[in-house]
Structure formats: structure tokens, C-alpha cells
Steps between C-alpha positions, in 0.01 A plus 500: 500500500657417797613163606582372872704209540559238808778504709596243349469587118686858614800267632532260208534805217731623728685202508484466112601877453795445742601199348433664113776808588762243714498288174539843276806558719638181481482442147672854434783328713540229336515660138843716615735516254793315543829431278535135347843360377498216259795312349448427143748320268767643402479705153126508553467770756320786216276201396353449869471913553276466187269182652504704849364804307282320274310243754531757866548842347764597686856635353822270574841634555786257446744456703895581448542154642365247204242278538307724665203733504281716746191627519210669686152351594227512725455237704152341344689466156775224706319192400516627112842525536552118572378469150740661317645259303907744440576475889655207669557635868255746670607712805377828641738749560569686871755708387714638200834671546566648103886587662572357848831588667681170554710559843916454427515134727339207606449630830338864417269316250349221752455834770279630199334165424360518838415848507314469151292199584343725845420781253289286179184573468399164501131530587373535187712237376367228766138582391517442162722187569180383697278577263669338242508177714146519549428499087799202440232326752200553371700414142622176644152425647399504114718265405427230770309451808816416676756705378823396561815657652647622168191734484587661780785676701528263824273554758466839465203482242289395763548833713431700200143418448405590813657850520430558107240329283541438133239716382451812688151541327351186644687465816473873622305383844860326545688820385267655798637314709867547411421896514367512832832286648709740284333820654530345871804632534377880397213487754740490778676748628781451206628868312368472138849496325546176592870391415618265252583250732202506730280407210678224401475319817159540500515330132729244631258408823219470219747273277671291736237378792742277698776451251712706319475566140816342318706667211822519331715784315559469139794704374571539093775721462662652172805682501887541571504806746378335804713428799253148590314230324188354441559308807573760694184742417278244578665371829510834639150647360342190592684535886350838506136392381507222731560743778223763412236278439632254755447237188612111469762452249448229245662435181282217422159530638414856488223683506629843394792531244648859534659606183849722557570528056825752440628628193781712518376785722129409431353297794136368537369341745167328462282233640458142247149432416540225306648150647572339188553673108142537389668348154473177640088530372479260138741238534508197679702271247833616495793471200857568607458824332173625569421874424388723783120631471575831567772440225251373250275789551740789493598301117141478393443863626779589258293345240190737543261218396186590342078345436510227265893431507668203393812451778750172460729387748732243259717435808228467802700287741239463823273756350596827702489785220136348315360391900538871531393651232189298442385602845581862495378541068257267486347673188832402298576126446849336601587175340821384674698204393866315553637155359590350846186283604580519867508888520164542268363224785621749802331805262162289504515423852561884624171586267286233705647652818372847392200397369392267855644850648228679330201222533539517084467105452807266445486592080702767373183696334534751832771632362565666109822292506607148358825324495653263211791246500688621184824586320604890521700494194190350307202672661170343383321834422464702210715794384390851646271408694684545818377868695811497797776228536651478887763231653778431710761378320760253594812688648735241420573501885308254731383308195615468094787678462641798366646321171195332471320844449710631255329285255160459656455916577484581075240164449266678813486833347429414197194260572396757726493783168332238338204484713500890555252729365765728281508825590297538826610167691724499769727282693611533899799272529669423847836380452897502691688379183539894396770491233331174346119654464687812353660325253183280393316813486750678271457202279110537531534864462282517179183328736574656800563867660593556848270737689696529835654295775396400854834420741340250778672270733336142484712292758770731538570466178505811284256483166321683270147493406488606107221696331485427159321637239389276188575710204250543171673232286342217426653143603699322220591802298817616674837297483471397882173290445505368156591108611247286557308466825769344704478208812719454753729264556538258717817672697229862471227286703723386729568837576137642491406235717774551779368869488140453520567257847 
């Protein structure tokens, strides 16, 4: 059967069919694959490679440089990666150098500062820095109807949603749009192989409008075999970017933070995509020694926490480590405790804040986590009946002291054995008092095995995180836990207390 349409009808499927293959094209754009850097805490970096793998799929290299890892994505899987919960700072990479040539003087390497930043690819680069601007927008447009200028990198958010929209799916008419002012360019009488440069101008007429885009040059440089400083890579990179793109500098209010990180002869440069650590995300009441997110997680990761598990925080401080791990296992249950009032006060208050976060009601019953004012060395819960057992300890540094734990290390682990399933339970202890949590573990060495440790830097302070092992014996048979159940005293609470601020 044949069917004749109008005029009109025959231009309107044309229309849709157009519009049907521009989006096809478009959308295979946008899902290029591109190379993400991530900093990660220190000691931690094989933990995030696992999350990265697990959650996106994708295999992470670490870098020689610590404290970092890398890894390849397309483009539609960049929101996902905001939700990793190992990474602290996101950037996507323009260009790794596995063994650049460092020049012999000062002089020789800012001539080949200037000559590098003309030959980046940066294109790339600049288009998934947009994109990623458009999703922190549509994020921060979540959150609150008027979002505020910590959800967003100066004024350079608003550009970015009208050159590239948050969700290519929906938006694609936009996308359109974008495509056809890309392509004016290759209508003309322009040779195809366009160079480097040319296109970026065209990106930085779409960017800037009237005013220039402003940036700055971060430099984080490692090693004793270069002939200039930090300062002096990013002065003289940043001098060369500033005259390529034609850029305002800005060490305050910037919209683009270029990333310069050298290690030795390893150099990577990168564009940041996140403006502030994305482990600022559970707490909002501070302690003076609050653990990092990120920090918690990569701990609790070490754990490998399982349906139906028991989990104890003794030590909980603000709540970081059980905030954590209640929202990422939420088919274990954490019971987190301390015997300082005003700290198990701040752990309540970050719970509300999650739970108003997540439109869960102002009760904790959102959440399979509760928290208990009580004494560590005197734990109100019955023997072995305690799945995984995870703190930060007092380091003896900012508060107690390191006499103090001498004494108060032993009591801890041997509560904690109590508690402890023999045989199967396990303990992830964060601690910098080294030689003192040896020694209380060699005197606990009939309860406890140690599995392996984690080296970490927490405050540029070196420390451990312990895996321990409970062992098969049951409590109160070996010569290490035959006293009776013990309570602190009053010089052991002081010290608790000062750690759990």
C-alpha cells in the first residue's frame, strides 16, 4: 500500500530523522574516552583501583607518585565518578610524560614551558571540564533552588550550561545547537585538519562571550633533580597558558585550575574537576581530630563487611567511620559509641544532617546505625557477639598522650577481644603511637593475630592502620584475660575523652 504525505508531513519526518542522526552523533561525542586522575589518601591507592573497578569497570593504574591513581572512562560514566567515595580530588588529564627530559637551567626549562603549553592537546580536556560543570550544576540545583557560590566554580558555571547541558539525553536539541556552531567553522572555506590552536579559539569564543575565562597553575612537585621549584613551574607554565589561550590569571577566583603534578621525571598535566575534596560529603560537626571520609571508607573497605554484620566503632569521635559505613553497607548494622558526651552530640547531629540530606525524617531509623554514650573499657554488650570492630585511636599527639596510652592501649584490646566473635572477627585499628599498639598487641597476642598493615598519612603524620585477626580462643581462658572485667579510671577517661573531641 502506498501512502502520500503533505508537504508538510514530508518536512517534519525529515526534520525528526535529521534531528534523530545529529543526536546519534552527538552522543557518540560525548561518550569519548578520556583519562581521569584522582588523588586518594595516602596508603589507600590499591583500595580505590578496586572501588574504580568494582562500581565503573574500568582498570586503575597507580601512580609512582603516592596518593594517586588514573584511569580511563567514557565520558557518560563522569557523573558516577563523583560518587566514588576513595577519591578526594578529581581532574582530567591532557597529558602524561612517563620520562620527560628536564632541560639543564632555569632558562632552557621556561623556553620549554612555553613551547609545551602551544603543543597540549587541550581540547578534549576543555570539553569534559564543561561537561563536568554542567552535572556539578544540575547536582547543586538538587540540593537547593539557589545554589550558592561554593557549588560552583565562579561565574563560569553559568557559561557552561549553555554550551553543554547536564544530560545529553534530554537536552540533545541544545547539543544541536552546540554542533551546528562547532561545524561553522568546517563549512567555510577552512582545510579539514584544523590545527590545535584554531580549535581552541573557537572553544574559547564559545566559553568566554565578552570576558575572559580566569585560571591559575597548580604545580606539586616531588623530587631532588630539578634545577626550579614549585614556584617556578607554575609561574612559568601558567605565563605560557596565559599567553596561548590569552586567559586571566587568578589565584583566587578561578574558573579553570590547570594542574602541572611532577614526580621525578614523571610530569602530568591535567585539568581539576573538582573545586573542593568531595570528602567534605558527611560531616558538618567537626572534632579537632576528625577522620577524613575517604579515610573512613578506604578502613571499612579493608574490613570487607558482609549481610547481617555486627560492626562497632568503641571510639566514634564525630561519627566518620559508622556515617560511612552505614550508608555504603546498609545491610550490616554499625553501633558506634564514645564516653565524651559532646562528641557522641556532634555524631548525632552529622546523622540528622544526612538523614534531612536524604528527605529520611529527623529519626535515626533511615539509617542501620545507632550511637551510645558509654565506657570503651566496659562495653555494655555481650561477649562474641561483635562481627567487625573499627576505630581511630588516640595518637597520643593532638590529644591524650603518649604515656597515657601505654596503659590505656592493653585495656582497649582486650575489651575489644571480649566482644569479638573468636575466630572469624576482625578488628581495623587506625593508630600513630606504633611502638605502643605493638607492644599492647604482643601482650594480647593470645586474642589477637595481625593480618597485615596499611601505611597512611592522616595529617602529615605517618600511621598505621592494623588488621587484626581474633584468634579461636575463647575470652578468659588465656593468661592475658583472666582478671575481671576492668573500668577505667578516672586519669583513662580523661584521656578517652580528650581523644574522642
Amino acid at each position: 500500500m502506498l501512502i502520500l504525505l503533505t508537504s508538510r508531513e514530508s518536512r517534519f519526518c525529515s526534520t525528526v530523522s535529521k534531528h534523530k542522526s545529529i543526536k546519534s552523533v552527538i552522543m557518540q561525542e560525548f561518550d569519548q574516552t578520556v583519562t581521569i586522575g584522582a588523588t586518594v589518601p595516602t596508603g589507600f591507592e590499591l583500595t580505590a583501583a578496586e572501588e574504580v573497578q568494582e562500581k565503573l569497570d574500568a582498570a586503575a593504574r597507580v601512580s609512582k607518585n603516592r596518593g594517586r591513581i588514573y584511569f580511563d572512562i567514557t565520558t557518560d560514566k563522569l557523573a558516577k565518578v563523583h560518587h566514588l567515595k576513595s577519591l578526594d580530588n578529581l581532574f582530567v588529564v591532557v597529558k602524561e610524560y612517563d620520562n620527560y627530559q628536564f632541560k639543564a637551567t632555569k632558562e632552557e626549562v621556561q623556553l620549554d614551558w612555553q613551547e609545551l603549553a602551544a603543543k597540549l592537546p587541550w581540547t578534549s580536556a576543555l570539553d569534559v571540564w564543561k561537561l563536568n560543570n554542567s552535572i556539578r550544576k544540575k547536582k547543586g540545583r538538587r540540593k537547593r533552588a539557589n545554589p550558592t557560590k561554593s557549588d560552583q566554580c565562579g561565574n563560569v558555571s553559568t557559561k557552561c550550561t549553555d554550551t553543554v547541558p547536564s544530560d545529553p539525553e534530554e537536552l540533545w536539541v541544545d547539543l544541536e545547537a552546540l554542533k551546528v556552531k562547532e561545524n561553522q567553522r568546517d563549512v567555510s572555506s577552512q582545510p579539514e585538519n584544523d590545527s590545535e590552536e584554531e580549535k581552541l579559539s573557537e572553544i574559547q569564543d564559545q566559553e568566554s562571550g565578552v570576558m575572559p575565562l580566569k585560571f591559575r597553575v597548580t604545580c606539586n612537585r616531588a623530587g631532588d633533580k630539578h634545577c626550579f621549584t614549585s614556584n617556578d613551574a607554575a609561574r612559568d607554565f601558567g605565563g605560557a597558558v596565559q599567553e596561548f589561550f590569552q586567559w586571566k590569571a587568578d589565584m583566587t577566583k578561578f574558573d579553570v585550575e590547570v594542574l602541572l603534578n611532577i614526580h621525578n621525571n614523571e610530569v602530568v598535566i591535567g585539568i581539576a574537576l573538582t573545586v573542593e575534596s568531595l570528602h567534605r560529603r558527611n560531616i558538618t560537626h567537626f572534632g579537632p581530630t576528625t577522620l577524613r571520609s575517604t579515610l573512613a571508607y578506604g578502613m571499612l573497605r579493608l574490613c570487607k563487611p558482609e549481610v547481617s554484620d555486627v560492626i562497632i566503632d568503641p571510639m566514634c569521635g564525630t561519627g566518620a567511620i559508622p556515617l560511612e559505613g552505614a550508608m555504603e553497607w546498609q545491610n550490616s548494622f554499625f553501633l558506634a559509641g564514645d564516653n565524651n558526651g559532646t562528641a557522641v552530640s556532634r555524631s548525632v547531629n552529622n546523622i540528622k544532617h544526612i538523614l534531612k540530606r536524604t528527605h529520611d525524617g529527623e529519626s535515626s531509623s533511615g539509617l542501620p546505625l545507632d550511637i551510645v554514650q558509654w565506657d570503651l573499657c566496659n562495653l555494655p554488650m555481650r561477649s562474641s557477639s561483635v562481627d567487625i570492630i573499627i576505630t581511630d585511636m588516640p595518637f597520643g599527639k593532638r590529644m591524650g598522650s603518649r604515656k597515657k596510652n601505654w596503659e590505656l592501649y592493653p585495656l582497649c584490646l582486650r575489651e575489644m577481644a571480649r566482644v569479638c566473635k573468636p575466630g572469624t572477627g576482625k578488628a581495623v585499628l587506625l593508630t600513630q603511637d606504633k611502638k605502643c599498639f605493638s607492644k599492647a598487641l604482643l601482650q594480647m597476642g593470645g586474642l589477637w593475630r595481625k593480618s597485615h598493615t596499611v601505611w597512611v598519612n592522616v595529617g602529615g603524620l605517618h600511621a598505621g592502620v592494623f588488621v587484626l585477626k581474633r584468634t579461636a580462643v575463647v575470652f578468659a581462658t588465656t593468661p592475658e584475660d583472666v582478671k575481671e572485667p576492668f573500668t577505667a579510671t578516672e586519669s583513662q577517661k580523661e584521656n578517652l575523652e580528650g581523644a574522642s573531641l
